[in-house]
C-alpha positions in Angstrom: 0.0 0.0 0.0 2.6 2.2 1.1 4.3 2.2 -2.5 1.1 2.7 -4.2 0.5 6.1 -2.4 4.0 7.4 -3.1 3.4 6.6 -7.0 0.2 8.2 -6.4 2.0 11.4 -4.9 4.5 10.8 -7.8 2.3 11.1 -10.9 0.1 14.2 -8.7 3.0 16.6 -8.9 4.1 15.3 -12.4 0.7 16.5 -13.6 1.1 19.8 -12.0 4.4 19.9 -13.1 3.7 19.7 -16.9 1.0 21.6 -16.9 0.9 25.0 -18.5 0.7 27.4 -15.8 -2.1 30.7 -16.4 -1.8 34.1 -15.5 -3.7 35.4 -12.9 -6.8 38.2 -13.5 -5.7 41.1 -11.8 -9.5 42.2 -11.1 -12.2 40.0 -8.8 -14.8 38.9 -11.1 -18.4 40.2 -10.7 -19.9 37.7 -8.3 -17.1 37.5 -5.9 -17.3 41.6 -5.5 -21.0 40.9 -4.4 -20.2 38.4 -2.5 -17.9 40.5 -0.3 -19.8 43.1 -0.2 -24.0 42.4 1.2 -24.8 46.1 0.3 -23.7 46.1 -3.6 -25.6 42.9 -3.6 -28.6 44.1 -2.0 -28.6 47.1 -4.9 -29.0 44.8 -7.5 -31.5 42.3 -6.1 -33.6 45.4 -6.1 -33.8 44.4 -9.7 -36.0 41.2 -8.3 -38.2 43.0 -6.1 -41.8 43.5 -6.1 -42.5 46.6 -8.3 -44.4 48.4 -5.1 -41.4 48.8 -3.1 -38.9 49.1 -5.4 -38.9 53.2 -4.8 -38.7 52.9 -1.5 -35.7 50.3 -1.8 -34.1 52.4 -3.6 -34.4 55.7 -1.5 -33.5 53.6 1.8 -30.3 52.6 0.2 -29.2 55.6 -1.5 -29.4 57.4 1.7 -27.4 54.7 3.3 -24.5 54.4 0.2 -24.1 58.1 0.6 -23.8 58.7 4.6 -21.2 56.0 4.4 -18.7 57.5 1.8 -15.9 56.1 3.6 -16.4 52.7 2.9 -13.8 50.7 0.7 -17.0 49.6 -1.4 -18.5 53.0 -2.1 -17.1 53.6 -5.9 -18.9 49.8 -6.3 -21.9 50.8 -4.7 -22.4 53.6 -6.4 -21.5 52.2 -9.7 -24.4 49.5 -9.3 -26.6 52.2 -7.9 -26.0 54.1 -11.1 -26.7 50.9 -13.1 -29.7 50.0 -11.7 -31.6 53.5 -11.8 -30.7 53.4 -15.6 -32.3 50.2 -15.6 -35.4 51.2 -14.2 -35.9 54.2 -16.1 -38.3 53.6 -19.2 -36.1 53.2 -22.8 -37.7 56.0 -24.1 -37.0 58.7 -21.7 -32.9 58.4 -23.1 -31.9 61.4 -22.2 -32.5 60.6 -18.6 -30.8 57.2 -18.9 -27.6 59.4 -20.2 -27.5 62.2 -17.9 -27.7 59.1 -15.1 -24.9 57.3 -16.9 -23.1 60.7 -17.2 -23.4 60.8 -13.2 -22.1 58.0 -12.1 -19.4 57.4 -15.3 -16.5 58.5 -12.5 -17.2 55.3 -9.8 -18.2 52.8 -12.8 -14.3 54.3 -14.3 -12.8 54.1 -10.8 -13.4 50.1 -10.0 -10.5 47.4 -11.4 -13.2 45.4 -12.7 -14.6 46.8 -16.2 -17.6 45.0 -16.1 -20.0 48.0 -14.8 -18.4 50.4 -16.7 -18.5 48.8 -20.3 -22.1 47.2 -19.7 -23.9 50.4 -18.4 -22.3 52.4 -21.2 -23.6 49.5 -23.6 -27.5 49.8 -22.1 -27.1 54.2 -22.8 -26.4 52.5 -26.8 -29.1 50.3 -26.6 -31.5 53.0 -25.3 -30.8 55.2 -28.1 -30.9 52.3 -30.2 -34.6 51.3 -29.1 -36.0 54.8 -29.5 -34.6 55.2 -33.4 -32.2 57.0 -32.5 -29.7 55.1 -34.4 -27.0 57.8 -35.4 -26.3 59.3 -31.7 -27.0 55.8 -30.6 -23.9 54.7 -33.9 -21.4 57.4 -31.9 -21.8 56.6 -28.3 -21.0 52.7 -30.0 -17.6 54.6 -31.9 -16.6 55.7 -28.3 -17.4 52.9 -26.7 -15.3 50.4 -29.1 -12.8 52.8 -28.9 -12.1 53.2 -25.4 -12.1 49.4 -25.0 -9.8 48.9 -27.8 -7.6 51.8 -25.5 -7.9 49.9 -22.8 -7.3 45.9 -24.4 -10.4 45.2 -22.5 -12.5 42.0 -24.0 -15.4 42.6 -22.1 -15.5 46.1 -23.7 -14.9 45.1 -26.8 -17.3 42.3 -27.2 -20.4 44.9 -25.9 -19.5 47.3 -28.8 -19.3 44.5 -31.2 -22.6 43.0 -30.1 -24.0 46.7 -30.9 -23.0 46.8 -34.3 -24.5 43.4 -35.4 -27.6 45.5 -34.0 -27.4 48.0 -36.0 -27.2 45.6 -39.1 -29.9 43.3 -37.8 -32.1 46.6 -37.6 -31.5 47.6 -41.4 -31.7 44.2 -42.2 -28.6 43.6 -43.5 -28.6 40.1 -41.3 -25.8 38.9 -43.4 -23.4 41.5 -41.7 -25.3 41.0 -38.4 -24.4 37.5 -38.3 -20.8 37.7 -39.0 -20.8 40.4 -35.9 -23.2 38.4 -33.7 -20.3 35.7 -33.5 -17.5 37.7 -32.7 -19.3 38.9 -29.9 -20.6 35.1 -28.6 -17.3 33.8 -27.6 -16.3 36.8 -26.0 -19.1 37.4 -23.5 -18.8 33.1 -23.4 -14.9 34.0 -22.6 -16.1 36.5 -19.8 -18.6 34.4 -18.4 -21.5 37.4 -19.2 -24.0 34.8 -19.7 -26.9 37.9 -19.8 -25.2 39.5 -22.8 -24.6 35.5 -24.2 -28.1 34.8 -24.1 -29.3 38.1 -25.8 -26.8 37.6 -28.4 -27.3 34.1 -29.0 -31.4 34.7 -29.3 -30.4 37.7 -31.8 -27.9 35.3 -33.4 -30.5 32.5 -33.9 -32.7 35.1 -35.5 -30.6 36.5 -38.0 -29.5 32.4 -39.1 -33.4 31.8 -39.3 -33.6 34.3 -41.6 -30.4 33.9 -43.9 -31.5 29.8 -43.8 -28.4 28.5 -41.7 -29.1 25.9 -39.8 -25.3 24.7 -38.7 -24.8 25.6 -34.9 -28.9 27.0 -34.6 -30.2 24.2 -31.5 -26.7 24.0 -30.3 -27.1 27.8 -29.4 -30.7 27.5 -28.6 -30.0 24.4 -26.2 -27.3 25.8 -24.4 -29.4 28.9 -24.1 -32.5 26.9 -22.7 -29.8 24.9 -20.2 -28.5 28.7 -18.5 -32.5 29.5 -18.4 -33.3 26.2 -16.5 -30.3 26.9 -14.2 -31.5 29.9 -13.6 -35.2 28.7 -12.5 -33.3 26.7 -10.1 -31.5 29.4 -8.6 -35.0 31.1 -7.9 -34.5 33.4 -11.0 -31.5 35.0 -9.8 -28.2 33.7 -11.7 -27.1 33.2 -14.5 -29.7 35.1 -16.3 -31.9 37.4 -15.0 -35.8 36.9 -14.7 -36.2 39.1 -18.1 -33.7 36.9 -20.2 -35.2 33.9 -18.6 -38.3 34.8 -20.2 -37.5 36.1 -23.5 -35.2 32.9 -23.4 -38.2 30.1 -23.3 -41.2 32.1 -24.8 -39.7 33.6 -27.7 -36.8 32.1 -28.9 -38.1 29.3 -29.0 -40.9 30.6 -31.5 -37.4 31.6 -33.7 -36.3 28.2 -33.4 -39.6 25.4 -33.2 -42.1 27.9 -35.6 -45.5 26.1 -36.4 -44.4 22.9 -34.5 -46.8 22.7 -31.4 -45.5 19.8 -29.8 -42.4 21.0 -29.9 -42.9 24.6 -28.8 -46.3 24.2 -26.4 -44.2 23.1 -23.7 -41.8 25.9 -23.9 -45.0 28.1 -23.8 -46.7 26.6 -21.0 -43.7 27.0 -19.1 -43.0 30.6 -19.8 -46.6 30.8 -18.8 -46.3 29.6 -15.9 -43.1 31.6 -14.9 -44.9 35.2 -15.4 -47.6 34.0 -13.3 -44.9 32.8 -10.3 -42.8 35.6 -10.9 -45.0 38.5 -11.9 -43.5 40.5 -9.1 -40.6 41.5 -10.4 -41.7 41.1 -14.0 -42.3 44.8 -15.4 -42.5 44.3 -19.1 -45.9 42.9 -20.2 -45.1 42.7 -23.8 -42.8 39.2 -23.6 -46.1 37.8 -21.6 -47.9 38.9 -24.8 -45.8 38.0 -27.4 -46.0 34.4 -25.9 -50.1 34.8 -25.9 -50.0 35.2 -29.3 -47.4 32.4 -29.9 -51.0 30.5 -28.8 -52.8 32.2 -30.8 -50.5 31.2 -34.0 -50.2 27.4 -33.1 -54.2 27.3 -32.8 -54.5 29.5 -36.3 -56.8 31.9 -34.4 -55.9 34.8 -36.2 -58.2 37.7 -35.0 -56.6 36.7 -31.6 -53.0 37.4 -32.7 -54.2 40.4 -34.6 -55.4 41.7 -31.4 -52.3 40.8 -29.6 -49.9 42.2 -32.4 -51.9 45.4 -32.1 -51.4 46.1 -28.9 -47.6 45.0 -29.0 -47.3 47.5 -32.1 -49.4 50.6 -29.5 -46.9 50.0 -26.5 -44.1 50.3 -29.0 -45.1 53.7 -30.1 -46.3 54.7 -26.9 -42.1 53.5 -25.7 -40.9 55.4 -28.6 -39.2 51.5 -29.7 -39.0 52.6 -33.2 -36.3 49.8 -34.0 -39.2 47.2 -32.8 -42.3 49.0 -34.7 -41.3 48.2 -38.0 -41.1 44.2 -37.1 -44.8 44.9 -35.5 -45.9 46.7 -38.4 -45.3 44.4 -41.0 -46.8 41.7 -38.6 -50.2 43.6 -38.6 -50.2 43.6 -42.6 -49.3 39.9 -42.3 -52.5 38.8 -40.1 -54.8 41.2 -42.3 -53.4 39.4 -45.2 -54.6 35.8 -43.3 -57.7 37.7 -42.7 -58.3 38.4 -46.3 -58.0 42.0 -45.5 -56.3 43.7 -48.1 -57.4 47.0 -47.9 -55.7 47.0 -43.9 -52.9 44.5 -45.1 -51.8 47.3 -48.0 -52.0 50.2 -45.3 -49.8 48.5 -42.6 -47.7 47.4 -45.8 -47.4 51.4 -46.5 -47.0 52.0 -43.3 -44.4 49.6 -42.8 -42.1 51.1 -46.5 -42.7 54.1 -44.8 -40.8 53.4 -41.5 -37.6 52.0 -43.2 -38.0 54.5 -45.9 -34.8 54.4 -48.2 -33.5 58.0 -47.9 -33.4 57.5 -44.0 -31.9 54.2 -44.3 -28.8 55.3 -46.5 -28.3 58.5 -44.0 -28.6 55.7 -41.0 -26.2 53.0 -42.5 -23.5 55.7 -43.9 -23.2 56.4 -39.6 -23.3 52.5 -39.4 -20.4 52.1 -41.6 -18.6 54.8 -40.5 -18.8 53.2 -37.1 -17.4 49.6 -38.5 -14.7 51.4 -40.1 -13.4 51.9 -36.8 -14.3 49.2 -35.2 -11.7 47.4 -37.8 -13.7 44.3 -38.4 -9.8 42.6 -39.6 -8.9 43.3 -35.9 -11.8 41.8 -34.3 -11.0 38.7 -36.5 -7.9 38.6 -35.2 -9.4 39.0 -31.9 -11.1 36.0 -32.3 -7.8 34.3 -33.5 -6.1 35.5 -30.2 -8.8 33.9 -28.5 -8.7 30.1 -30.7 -4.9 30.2 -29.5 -5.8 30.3 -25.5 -8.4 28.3 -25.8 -5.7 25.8 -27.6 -3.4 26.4 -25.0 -6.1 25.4 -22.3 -7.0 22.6 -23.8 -3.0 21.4 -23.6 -3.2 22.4 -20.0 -6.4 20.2 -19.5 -5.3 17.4 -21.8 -1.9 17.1 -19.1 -4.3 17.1 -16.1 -6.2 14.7 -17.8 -3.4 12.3 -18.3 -2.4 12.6 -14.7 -5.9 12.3 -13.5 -6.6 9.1 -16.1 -3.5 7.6 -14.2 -4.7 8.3 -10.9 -8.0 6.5 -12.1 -6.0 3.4 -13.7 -4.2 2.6 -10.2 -7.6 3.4 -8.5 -9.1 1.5 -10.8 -6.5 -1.7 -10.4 -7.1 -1.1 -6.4 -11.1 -1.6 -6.6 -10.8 -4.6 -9.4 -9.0 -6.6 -6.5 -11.0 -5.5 -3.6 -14.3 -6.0 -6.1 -13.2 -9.9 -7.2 -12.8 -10.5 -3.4 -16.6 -8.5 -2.5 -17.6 -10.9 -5.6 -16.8 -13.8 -4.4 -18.5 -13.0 -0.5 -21.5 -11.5 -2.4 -22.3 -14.4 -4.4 -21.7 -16.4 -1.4 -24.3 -14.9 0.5 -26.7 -14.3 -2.7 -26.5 -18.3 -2.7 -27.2 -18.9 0.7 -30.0 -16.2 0.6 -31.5 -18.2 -2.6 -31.0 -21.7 -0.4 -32.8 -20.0 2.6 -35.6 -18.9 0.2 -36.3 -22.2 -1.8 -35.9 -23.7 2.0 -38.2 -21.8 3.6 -40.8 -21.9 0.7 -40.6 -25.9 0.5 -41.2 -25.9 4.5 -44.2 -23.9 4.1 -45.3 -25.5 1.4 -45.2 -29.2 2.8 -47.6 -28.1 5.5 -49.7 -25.8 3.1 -50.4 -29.1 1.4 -51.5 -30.9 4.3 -53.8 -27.9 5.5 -55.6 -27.6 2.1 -55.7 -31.6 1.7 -57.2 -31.6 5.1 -59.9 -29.0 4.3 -61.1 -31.0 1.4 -62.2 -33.6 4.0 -63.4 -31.7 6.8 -65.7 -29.7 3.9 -66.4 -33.3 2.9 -67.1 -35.0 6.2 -69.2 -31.5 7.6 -72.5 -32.3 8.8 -73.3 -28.6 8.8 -73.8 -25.2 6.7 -71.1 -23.0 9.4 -68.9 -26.3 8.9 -68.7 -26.0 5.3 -68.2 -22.5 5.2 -65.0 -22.7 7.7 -63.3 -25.5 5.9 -64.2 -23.6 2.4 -62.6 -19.9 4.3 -59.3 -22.6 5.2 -58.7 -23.9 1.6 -59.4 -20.5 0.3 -56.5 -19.2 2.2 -54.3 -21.4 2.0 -54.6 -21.4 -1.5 -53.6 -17.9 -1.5 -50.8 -18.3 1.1 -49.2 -20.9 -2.1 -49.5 -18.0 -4.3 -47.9 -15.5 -2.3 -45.3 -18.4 -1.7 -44.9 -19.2 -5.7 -44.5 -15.5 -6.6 -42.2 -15.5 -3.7 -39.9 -18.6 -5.2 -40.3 -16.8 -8.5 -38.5 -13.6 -7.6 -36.3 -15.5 -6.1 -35.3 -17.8 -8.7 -35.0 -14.6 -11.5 -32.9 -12.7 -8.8 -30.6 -15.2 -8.4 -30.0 -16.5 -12.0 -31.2 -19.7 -11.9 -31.4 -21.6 -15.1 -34.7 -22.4 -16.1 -36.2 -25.2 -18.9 -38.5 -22.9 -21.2 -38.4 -25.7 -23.7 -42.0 -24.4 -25.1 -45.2 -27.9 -25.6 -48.0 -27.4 -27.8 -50.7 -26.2 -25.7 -54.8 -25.7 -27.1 -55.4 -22.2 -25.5 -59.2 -23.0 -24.6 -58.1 -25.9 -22.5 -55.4 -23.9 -21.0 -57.5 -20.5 -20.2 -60.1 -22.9 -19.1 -58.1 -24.2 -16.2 -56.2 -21.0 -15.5 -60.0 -19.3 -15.0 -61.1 -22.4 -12.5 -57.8 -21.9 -10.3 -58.3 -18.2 -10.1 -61.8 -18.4 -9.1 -61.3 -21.5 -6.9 -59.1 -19.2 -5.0 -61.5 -16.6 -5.0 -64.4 -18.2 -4.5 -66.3 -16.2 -7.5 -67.5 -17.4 -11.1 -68.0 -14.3 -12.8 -64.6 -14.5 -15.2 -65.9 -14.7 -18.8 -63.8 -16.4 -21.7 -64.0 -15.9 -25.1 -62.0 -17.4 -28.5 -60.9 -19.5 -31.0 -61.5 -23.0 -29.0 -59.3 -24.6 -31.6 -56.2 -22.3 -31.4 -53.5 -24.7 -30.3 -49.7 -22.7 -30.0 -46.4 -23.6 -28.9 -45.3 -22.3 -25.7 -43.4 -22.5 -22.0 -46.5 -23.1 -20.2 -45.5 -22.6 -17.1 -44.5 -19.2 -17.7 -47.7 -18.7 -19.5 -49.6 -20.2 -16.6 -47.8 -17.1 -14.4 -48.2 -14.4 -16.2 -52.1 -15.1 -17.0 -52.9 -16.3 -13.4 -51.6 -12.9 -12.1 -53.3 -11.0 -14.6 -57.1 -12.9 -13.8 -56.1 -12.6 -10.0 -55.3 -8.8 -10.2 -57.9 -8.3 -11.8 -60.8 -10.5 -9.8 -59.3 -9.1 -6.4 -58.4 -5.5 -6.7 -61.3 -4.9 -10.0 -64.8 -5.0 -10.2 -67.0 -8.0 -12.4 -67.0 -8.9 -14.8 -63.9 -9.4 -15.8 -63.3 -10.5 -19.4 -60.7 -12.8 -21.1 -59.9 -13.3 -24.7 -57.8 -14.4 -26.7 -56.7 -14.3 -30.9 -54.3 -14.5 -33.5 -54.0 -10.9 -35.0 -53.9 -9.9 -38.9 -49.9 -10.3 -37.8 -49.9 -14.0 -36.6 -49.3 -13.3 -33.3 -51.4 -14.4 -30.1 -53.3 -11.4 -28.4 -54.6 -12.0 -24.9 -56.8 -9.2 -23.1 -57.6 -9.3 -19.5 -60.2 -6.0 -18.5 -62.3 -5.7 -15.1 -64.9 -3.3 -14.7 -63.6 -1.8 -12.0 -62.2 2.0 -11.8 -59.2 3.1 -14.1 -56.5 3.5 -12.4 -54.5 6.9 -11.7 -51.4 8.4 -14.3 -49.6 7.7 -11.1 -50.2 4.2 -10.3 -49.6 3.2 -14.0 -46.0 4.6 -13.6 -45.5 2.2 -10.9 -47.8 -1.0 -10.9 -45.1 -3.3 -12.4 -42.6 -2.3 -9.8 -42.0 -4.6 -7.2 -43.7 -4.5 -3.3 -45.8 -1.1 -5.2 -49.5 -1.0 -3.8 -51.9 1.6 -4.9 -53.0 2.5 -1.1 -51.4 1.0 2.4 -55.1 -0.6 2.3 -54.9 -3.2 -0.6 -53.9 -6.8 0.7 -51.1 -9.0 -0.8 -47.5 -7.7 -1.4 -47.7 -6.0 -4.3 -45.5 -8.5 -6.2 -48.3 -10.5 -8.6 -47.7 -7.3 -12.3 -44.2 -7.9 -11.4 -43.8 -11.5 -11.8 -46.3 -11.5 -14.8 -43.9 -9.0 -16.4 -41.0 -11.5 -15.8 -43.2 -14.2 -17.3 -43.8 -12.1 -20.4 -40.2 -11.4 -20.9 -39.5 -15.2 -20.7 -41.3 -16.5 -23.3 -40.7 -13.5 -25.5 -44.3 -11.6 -24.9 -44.9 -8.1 -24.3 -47.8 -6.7 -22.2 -48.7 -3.3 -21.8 -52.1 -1.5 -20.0 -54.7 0.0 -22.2 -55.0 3.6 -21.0 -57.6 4.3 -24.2 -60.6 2.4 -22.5 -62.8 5.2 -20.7 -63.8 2.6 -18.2 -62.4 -0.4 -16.6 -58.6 -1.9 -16.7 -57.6 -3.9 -19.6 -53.8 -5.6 -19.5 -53.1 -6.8 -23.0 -50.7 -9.3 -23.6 -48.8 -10.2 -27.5 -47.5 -13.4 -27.9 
C-alpha cells in the first residue's frame, strides 16, 4: 500500500508539473465583489423586487450608500446604484438614462473590474438604439469600441461588437449581423456574461433563421435553454436574470420550433407559468404577450393574434421603440393578409415602407459604416484568433491534467478490481445462501400448506353442517392464496438469483389452458363471474409454465383489486401473433399508479392486501417466453392488461 500512495503522490506533482501554468486576472470577477460586499448585492436584487417597493428600496439605500462614503465599497456601490436607476428608467426617456450614466461614469471608471463600466455604457447604446435614435446611438458605439480597444479590455470590446450586429440586424442587412453576432458570442462566453450570451445568442439565432443557416442554430438555442433552467433553479437569480429567462423560453423558442406545437407548447406553457410565479418582479408585459399570441398562432386563431400584435405595435409607439415597430408593423399587414383584409394588409404594408424609408436608411447605415470602419472588423477577426490560441493552450493544460488524473484513475481503478473480485466472491456467497434460505423456507411452508388444504377438502367433505362447510371452504381459500404468495415468492427469487430455467415451449390448445387458469383463479377466490372468449381450436407452442404465471396474475389482479365482470380473450391478430386481453370493470386507475404497478412491493394505497408483487412476476413471465404486455389507458372505463405473444 505504502508504494502505491508514493506513486500516487509521484504522478500528482508530475501533472502539475507539466501543466501549463495561467496568469492570474488582476481584477475580482463580478460575483465575488457581491459576494464580499452584502450592500452592492442588496442594490442589484432590487432588480428582483416587487414593483411596489422598489422606490422605497431604492431611497432607503441611497441614503445609506451616501452617509457611508468612507467605505472601501462605495465607488462599487455607487456604480451598481447608477446601473440599476438606468435600468429602471423607461427606454424611451434616453436622455434621462444618459444624464444618469453621465453621473455616475466617474465610480463605474474608478473600480479594477470593467464589467460596470463597459455594460452600463452599452445599455445608454441600446436606449438610443430602441428609441430610433440610431446615429447618436452609432457614436456613443464609436466611443465605446474605442475606449475598450484603449484599454485591451475584451469585455468592452465584445459589448460594442454586439452593438454593431444590432445595428445591421435593424437595417436588415442580417448577413453583416451574423458575422458580428459571432464575434461577440465567444467573447461574452470568454467572460462568463452569460446575460449579454443569451441576448446575443437569441439575436444570433434570429438573424441564421432568416439567412436559412441551420449549422450551430439548436446547439445555441439548447445551451441557451440549459442557462435558463439553471437559472429557475437558482430562484431566478443567476445566471440570467428573470427578463432573459423569459424572452429565453417564450420567444426564442418561437425563432427556433415555428409552427411545430408539440415541440414549442411546452416551452410556452412553461413561460406561462413563470410570469404567473414571478409576476412580481416582472415589469415588461409585452414578452407575456408576445408568448399569448405564440397561442394564438399554433391554434390558427388569427383575430386573436391580430389583437395581440396590435397592442404589441401601440406599446411600441407609446415607448418610442421605433427599432421594434417596423417588425410589429409588417406583422399587422401579415395577419390582415390571413384575414383576407387587403385594404388593412396594404395600409400596414405602406405603413411599414414608410418606416424603413430608403432616404433615412442610406443616411442611418453611412453612420453604421462609419462606425465599422473603426471598429476594424480585420482586428476583431484577429481577436477571435487571439482567443482560438488560449483556448488551444487550455486545452494542452487540461489534456496534461487529464493524463495525470486518467492515471490516478488506472491505479484506482487496479485497487477496486482486486477489492471487487474478493466483494464478488463474498456476495455471491451470501446471494447463494440467501436463494438456499428462500427455496428452503418456501418448500417448508409448502409441505404443511399441502396438508392444511388436503385436510380442508375432507373436513368440507365430512361436515354435517352449513357454518362447517363454510369454515373448511374460508381454510382452503387461504391457503390457497398463502401458495400463491409463496410461488411469486420462489419466483422472484429464482430470477434474482439466476437460476437456469427449462423454457423448452409444448404445444398447448389455448381453450383448454385458459379454461383451467379461469377455475384456479376463481377457486381461490371463491367467485364465477370471469368470462372467456376465442378460438377454442387455437392450439400454439409455448413454456407453459410461464404462461400459466403471467395469466394467473393477470385474472387474480384483476378478480381481487377490479370490479366483475372481468373478461378474457384471446386471438391471433392480422400479424400472426397471439393477443390476450384481460379487463375488469372496476375504476381506471391513476397516471400515477400506471407509472409504478409493475414495480415490485408497489401498492396503490397502504389498504390493498397481498404484497404488491403479482404485475411484477407476470412481467418476468412475459419477458421469458418473449411476450410483451402493456395496460390500455384508451378504455374510458375499466382496466384492460393486454398481452402479444
Amino acid at each position: 500500500m505504502k508504494r502505491i500512495f508514493t506513486l500516487l503522490i509521484f504522478v500528482a506533482v508530475l501533472t502539475l508539473t507539466f501543466v501549463p501554468k495561467t496568469q492570474a486576472n488582476s481584477s475580482k470577477p463580478l460575483e465575488s465583489l457581491l459576494e464580499e460586499d452584502t450592500v452592492a448585492s442588496s442594490i442589484r436584487n432590487i432588480l428582483y423586487s416587487p414593483r411596489a417597493t422598489t422606490k422605497q428600496q431604492l431611497d432607503s439605500i441611497s441614503q445609506y450608500v451616501n452617509s457611508n462614503k468612507n467605505s472601501e465599497y462605495y465607488s462599487l456601490r455607487m456604480a451598481m446604484l447608477g446601473g440599476v436607476l438606468m435600468r429602471l428608467t423607461h427606454n424611451a426617456d434616453v436622455e434621462r438614462i444618459r444624464n444618469l450614466f453621465d453621473s455616475y461614469r466617474s465610480y463605474m471608471e474608478e473600480l479594477p473590474n470593467r464589467y460596470f463600466f463597459y455594460e452600463n455604457w452599452y445599455f445608454l447604446v441600446e436606449s438610443y438604439l430602441f428609441s430610433g435614435q440610431e446615429v447618436t446611438a452609432a457614436e456613443l458605439a464609436r466611443q465605446l469600441y474605442l475606449q475598450a480597444d484603449k484599454e485591451g479590455d475584451l469585455q468592452g470590446k465584445a459589448f460594442a461588437t454586439y452593438v454593431l450586429g444590432m445595428f445591421y440586424q435593424m437595417q436588415n442587412l442580417n448577413e453583416y449581423a451574423l458575422e458580428y453576432y459571432q464575434l461577440a458570442l465567444p467573447l461574452f462566453k470568454k467572460d462568463k456574461n452569460w446575460d449579454l450570451y443569451d441576448v446575443c445568442g437569441i439575436n444570433t439565432m434570429d438573424v441564421m433563421i432568416e439567412q436559412g443557416v441551420e449549422e450551430g442554430l439548436m446547439d445555441i438555442f439548447y445551451t441557451l435553454d440549459s442557462l435558463a433552467n439553471e437559472t429557475i433553479i437558482n430562484d431566478m437569480r443567476y445566471p440570467l436574470n428573470h427578463y432573459n429567462v423569459l424572452i429565453t423560453k417564450g420567444i426564442s423558442s418561437t425563432y427556433v420550433f415555428g409552427d411545430n406545437k408539440e415541440r414549442l407548447k411546452p416551452y410556452l406553457d412553461e413561460t406561462r407559468a413563470l410570469f404567473s410565479k414571478y409576476s412580481h418582479i416582472v415589469f415588461d408585459s409585452i414578452a407575456l404577450q408576445t408568448i399569448e399570441r405564440g397561442y394564438a398562432r399554433l391554434t390558427g386563431d388569427i383575430k386573436t393574434e391580430l389583437e395581440l400584435t396590435a397592442t404589441i405595435q401601440r406599446n411600441m409607439k407609446e415607448r418610442s421603440e421605433l427599432a421594434n415597430l417596423g417588425r410589429e408593423t409588417k406583422l399587422m399587414a401579415e395577419c390582415y393578409s390571413k384575414l383576407g383584409d387587403a385594404e388593412n394588409a396594404a395600409k400596414y404594408y405602406a405603413e411599414y415602407i414608410e418606416l424603413n424609408d430608403s432616404l433615412n436608411q442610406v443616411i442611418k447605415r453611412s453612420a453604421i459604416n462609419h462606425v465599422a470602419a473603426e471598429y476594424n472588423l480585420d482586428r476583431l477577426k484577429d481577436l477571435n484568433f487571439q482567443l482560438t490560441e488560449q483556448v488551444t493552450s487550455t486545452k494542452k493544460a487540461v489534456m496534461w491534467l487529464l493524463f495525470g488524473i486518467l492515471m490516478l484513475i488506472l491505479i484506482t481503478l487496479a485497487l477496486a478490481v482486486f477489492h471487487y473480485r474478493q466483494r464478488a466472491k463474498d456476495l455471491k456467497r451470501v446471494s447463494e445462501m440467501k436463494t438456499a434460505f428462500i427455496r428452503g423456507i418456501t418448500h417448508e411452508i409448502n409441505t404443511p400448506l399441502n396438508a392444511v388444504l388436503g385436510f380442508s377438502e375432507v373436513i368440507a367433505n365430512m361436515a354435517n353442517t352449513p357454518e362447517q362447510v363454510n369454515m373448511a371452504g374460508l381454510v382452503k381459500i387461504n391457503s390457497k392464496r398463502l401458495v400463491k404468495v409463496v410461488n411469486d415468492t420462489l419466483y422472484l427469487s429464482d430470477y434474482d438469483s439466476g437460476t437456469i430455467i427449462d423454457t423448452t415451449p409444448t404445444m398447448v390448445n389455448l381453450a383448454a389452458f385458459t379454461n383451467r387458469v379461469r377455475d384456479i383463479v376463481e377457486e381461490m377466490e371463491q367467485c364465477h363471474f370471469i368470462e372467456l372468449s376465442g378460438d377454442v381450436f387455437l392450439d400454439i407452442k409455448v413454456h407453459e409454465p410461464s404462461l400459466e404465471a403471467l395469466l394467473l396474475n393477470l385474472m387474480h389482479n384483476a378478480v381481487h383489486h377490479g370490479e366483475p365482470p372481468v373478461y378474457v380473450d384471446y386471438s391471433r391478430n392480422s400479424d400472426g401473433k397471439i393477443v390476450f386481453r384481460v379487463r375488469d370493470s372496476g375504476e381506471k386507475l391513476s397516471r400515477e399508479v400506471q407509472k409504478s404497478m409493475f414495480e415490485r412491493f408497489y401498492k396503490a394505497n397502504s389498504f390493498t392486501d397481498g404484497l404488491g408483487v403479482g404485475l411484477s412476476v407476470a412481467q418476468i413471465a412475459a419477458d421469458r417466453i418473449g411476450a410483451t404486455i402493456e395496460y390500455n389507458d384508451k378504455n374510458e372505463s375499466g382496466n384492460e392488461f393486454v398481452v402479444i405473444l
